[in-house]
Residue frames as qw, qx, qy, qz and C-alpha x, y, z in Angstrom:
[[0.226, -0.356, -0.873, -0.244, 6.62, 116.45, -51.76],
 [0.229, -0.260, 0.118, -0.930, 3.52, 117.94, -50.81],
 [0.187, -0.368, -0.889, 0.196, 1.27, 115.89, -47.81],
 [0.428, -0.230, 0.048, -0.873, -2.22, 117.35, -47.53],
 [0.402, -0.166, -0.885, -0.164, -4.57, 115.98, -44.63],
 [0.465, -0.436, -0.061, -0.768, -7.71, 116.63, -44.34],
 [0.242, -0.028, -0.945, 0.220, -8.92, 115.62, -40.75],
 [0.473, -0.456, -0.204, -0.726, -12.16, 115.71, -39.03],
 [0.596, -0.402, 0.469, -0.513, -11.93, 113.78, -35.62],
 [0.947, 0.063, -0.120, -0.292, -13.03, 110.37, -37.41],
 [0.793, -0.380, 0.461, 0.116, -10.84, 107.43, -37.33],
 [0.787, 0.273, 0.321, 0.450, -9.90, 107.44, -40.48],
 [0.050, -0.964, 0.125, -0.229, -9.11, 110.96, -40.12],
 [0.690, -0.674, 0.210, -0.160, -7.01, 109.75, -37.49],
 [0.879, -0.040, 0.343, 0.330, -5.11, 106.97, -39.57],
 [0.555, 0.736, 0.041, 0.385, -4.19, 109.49, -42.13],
 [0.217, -0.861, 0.420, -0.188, -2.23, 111.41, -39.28],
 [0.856, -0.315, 0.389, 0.131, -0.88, 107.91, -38.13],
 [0.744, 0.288, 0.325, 0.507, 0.78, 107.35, -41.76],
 [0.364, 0.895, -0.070, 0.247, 1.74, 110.22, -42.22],
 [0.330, -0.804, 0.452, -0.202, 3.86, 109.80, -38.73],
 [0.883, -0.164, 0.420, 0.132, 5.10, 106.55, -39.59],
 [0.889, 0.322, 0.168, 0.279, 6.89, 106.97, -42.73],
 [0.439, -0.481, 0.222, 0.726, 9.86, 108.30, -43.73],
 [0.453, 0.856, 0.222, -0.114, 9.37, 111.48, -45.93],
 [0.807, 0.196, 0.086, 0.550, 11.94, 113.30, -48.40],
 [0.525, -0.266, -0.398, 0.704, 13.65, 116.19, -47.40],
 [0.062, -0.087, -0.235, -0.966, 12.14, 118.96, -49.51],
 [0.411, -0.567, -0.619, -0.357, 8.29, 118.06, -47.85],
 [0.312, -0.270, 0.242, -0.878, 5.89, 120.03, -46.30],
 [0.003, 0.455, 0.888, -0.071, 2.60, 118.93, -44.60],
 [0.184, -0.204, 0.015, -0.961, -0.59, 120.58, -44.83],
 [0.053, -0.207, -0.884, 0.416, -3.17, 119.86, -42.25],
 [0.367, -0.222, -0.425, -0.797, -7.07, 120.77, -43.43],
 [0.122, 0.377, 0.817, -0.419, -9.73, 120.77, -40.77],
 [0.151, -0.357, -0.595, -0.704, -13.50, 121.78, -42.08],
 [0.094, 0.213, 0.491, -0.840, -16.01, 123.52, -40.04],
 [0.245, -0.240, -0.524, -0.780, -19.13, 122.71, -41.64],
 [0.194, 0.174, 0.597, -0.759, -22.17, 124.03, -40.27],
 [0.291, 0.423, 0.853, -0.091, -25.83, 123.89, -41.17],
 [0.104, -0.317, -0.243, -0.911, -27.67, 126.49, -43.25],
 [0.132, -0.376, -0.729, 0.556, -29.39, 127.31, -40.12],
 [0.143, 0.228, -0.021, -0.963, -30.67, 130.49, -42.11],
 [0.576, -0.234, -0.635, -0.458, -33.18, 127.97, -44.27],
 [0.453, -0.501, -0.727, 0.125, -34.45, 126.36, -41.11],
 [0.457, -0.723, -0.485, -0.183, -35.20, 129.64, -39.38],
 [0.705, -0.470, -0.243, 0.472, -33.01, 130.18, -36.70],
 [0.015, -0.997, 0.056, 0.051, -31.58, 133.42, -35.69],
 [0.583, 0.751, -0.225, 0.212, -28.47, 134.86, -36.74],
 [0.116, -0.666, 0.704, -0.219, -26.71, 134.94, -33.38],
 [0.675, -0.483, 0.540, -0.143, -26.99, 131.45, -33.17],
 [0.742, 0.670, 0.021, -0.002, -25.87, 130.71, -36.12],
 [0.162, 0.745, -0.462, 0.454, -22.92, 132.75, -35.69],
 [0.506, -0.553, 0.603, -0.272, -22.62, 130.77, -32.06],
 [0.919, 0.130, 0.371, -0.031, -23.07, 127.26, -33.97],
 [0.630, 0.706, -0.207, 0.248, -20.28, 128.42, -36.38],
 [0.233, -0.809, 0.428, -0.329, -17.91, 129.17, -33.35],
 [0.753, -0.275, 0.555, -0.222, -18.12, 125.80, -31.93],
 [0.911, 0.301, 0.240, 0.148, -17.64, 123.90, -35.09],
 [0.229, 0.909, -0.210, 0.277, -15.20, 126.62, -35.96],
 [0.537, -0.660, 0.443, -0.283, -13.69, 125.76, -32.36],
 [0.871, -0.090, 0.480, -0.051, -13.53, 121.89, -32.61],
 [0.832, 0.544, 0.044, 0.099, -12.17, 121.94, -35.96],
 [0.053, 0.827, -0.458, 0.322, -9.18, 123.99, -34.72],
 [0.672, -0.555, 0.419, -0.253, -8.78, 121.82, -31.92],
 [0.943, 0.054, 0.330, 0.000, -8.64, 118.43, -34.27],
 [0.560, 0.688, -0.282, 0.365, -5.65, 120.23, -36.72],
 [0.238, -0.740, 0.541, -0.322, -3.99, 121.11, -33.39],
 [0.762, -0.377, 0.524, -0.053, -4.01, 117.57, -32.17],
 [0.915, 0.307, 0.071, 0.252, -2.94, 116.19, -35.62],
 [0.336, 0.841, -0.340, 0.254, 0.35, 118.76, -35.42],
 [0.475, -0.738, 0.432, -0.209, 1.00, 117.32, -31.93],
 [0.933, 0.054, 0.353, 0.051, 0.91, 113.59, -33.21],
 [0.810, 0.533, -0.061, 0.237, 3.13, 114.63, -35.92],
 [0.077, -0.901, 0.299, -0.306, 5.43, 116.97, -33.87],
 [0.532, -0.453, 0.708, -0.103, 6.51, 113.76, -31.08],
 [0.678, 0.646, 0.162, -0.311, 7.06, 111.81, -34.77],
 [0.652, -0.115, 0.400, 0.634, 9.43, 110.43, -37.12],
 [0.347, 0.632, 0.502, 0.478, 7.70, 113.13, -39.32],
 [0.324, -0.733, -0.230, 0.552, 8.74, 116.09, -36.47],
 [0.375, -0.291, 0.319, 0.820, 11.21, 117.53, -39.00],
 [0.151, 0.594, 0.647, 0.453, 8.10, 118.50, -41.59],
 [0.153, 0.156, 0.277, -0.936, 6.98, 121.86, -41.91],
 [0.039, -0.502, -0.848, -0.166, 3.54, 121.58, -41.18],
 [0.119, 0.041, 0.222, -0.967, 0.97, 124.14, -41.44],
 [0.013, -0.459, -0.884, 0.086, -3.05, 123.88, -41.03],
 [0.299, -0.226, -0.497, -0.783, -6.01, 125.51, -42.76],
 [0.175, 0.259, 0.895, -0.319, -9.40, 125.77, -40.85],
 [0.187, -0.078, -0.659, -0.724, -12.52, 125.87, -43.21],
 [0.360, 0.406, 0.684, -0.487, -15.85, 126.87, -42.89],
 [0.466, 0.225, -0.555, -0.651, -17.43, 125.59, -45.95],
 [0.868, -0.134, 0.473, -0.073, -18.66, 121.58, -46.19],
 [0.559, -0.453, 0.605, 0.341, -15.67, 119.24, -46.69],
 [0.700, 0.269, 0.554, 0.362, -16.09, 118.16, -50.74],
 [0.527, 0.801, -0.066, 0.277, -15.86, 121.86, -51.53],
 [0.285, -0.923, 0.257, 0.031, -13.06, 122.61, -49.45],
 [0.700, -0.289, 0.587, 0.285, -10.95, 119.60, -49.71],
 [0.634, 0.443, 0.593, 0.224, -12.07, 118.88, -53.46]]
């Protein structure tokens, strides 16, 4: 079985890691963890390129950060035994996920 979840910090982000670490999966599943970096089109409002490029880091940054903590939650888990791998995405979430 294939478990894809997309998180983003929210709580309900959050619950989707919870259930995923509560249940009991079958032996041939994977997880895939999906965090989104989505940033403004800072280039329509104006704004120079390095900070752009520094506002992409940081969301870039934080998204990494929120896949990392969902691996830990799943890692100390009844769901430890999943291979789980994670995907960060700079794009905005309905085309990435969708």
């Amino acid at each position: 079985m294939k478990i894809l979840i997309a998180v983003d910090g929210s709580e309900c982000g959050d619950f989707a890691v919870e259930e995923v670490a509560k249940r009991p999966w079958p032996a041939d599943s994977v997880a895939r963890i999906i965090s989104v970096a989505e940033t403004l089109s800072l280039e329509e409002l104006g704004s120079p390129p390095r900070y752009r490029e520094d506002i992409e880091s940081a969301a870039r940054h934080r998204a990494q950060t929120i896949a990392e903590q969902a691996i830990a939650r799943l890692r100390e888990s009844d769901a430890r035994f999943l291979p789980i791998s994670s995907t960060v995405v700079v794009d905005s979430p309905k085309d990435a996920i969708g």
